[in-house]
C-alpha positions as CSV (number, residue, x, y, z in Angstrom):
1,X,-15.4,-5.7,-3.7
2,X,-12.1,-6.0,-2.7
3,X,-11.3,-5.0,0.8
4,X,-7.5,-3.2,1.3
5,X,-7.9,-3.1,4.8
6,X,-7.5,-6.7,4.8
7,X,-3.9,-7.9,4.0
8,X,-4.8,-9.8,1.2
9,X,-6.5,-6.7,-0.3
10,X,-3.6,-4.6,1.2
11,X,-1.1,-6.5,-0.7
12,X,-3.1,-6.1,-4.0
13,X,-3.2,-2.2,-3.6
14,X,0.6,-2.3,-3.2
15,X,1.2,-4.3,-6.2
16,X,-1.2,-2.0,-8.4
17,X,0.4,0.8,-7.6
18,X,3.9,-0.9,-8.1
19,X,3.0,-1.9,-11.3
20,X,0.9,1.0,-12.5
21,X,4.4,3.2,-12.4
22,X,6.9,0.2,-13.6
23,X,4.2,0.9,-16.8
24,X,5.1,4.6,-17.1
25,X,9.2,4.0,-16.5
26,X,9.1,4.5,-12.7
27,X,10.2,2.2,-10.1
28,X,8.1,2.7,-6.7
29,X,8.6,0.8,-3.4
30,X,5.1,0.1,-1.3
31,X,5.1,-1.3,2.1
32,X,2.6,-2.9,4.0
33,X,1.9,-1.9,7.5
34,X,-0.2,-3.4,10.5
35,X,-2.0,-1.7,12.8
36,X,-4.8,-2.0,15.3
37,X,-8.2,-0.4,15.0
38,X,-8.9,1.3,18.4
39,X,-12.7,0.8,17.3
40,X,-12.6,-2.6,17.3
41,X,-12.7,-5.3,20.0
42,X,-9.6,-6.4,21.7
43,X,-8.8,-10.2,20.5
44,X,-11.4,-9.4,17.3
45,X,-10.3,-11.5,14.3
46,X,-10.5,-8.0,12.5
47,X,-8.9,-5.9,14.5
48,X,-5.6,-5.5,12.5
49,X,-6.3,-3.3,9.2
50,X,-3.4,-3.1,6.5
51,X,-1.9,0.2,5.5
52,X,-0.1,0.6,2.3
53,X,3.0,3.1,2.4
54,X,5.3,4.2,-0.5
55,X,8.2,5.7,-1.8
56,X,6.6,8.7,-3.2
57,X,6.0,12.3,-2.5
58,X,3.0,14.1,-3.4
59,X,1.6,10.8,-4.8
60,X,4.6,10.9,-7.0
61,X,7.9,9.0,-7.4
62,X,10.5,10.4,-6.0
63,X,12.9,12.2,-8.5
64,X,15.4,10.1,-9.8
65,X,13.5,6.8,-9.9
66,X,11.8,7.1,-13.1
67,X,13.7,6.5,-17.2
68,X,13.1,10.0,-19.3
């Protein structure tokens, strides 16, 4: 099971959903953003999760970016 917390996993969730609109004629930009878990130890190996940010609205492109 693939963990997108992780930045490896992060960065595969980004390019998934990249590629999943390129398919359908949209183009959507994903980012990938650090941040700490408050939860977890100070100085933890772990303790940076991955958050995936895009481009889109509503789960959707944003108008403009996709070929009719």
């Amino acid at each position: 099971m693939i963990d997108y917390l992780k930045f490896a996993g992060a960065q595969k969730l980004a390019l998934k959903i990249e590629n999943y609109w390129a398919d359908r004629g949209c183009q959507v930009k994903t980012t990938l953003h650090a941040m700490r878990s408050p939860k977890i130890a100070q100085g933890a190996e772990d303790s940076v999760l991955f958050c995936v940010r895009s481009d889109m609205v509503n789960g959707m492109p944003t108008k403009g970016l996709c070929n009719d």
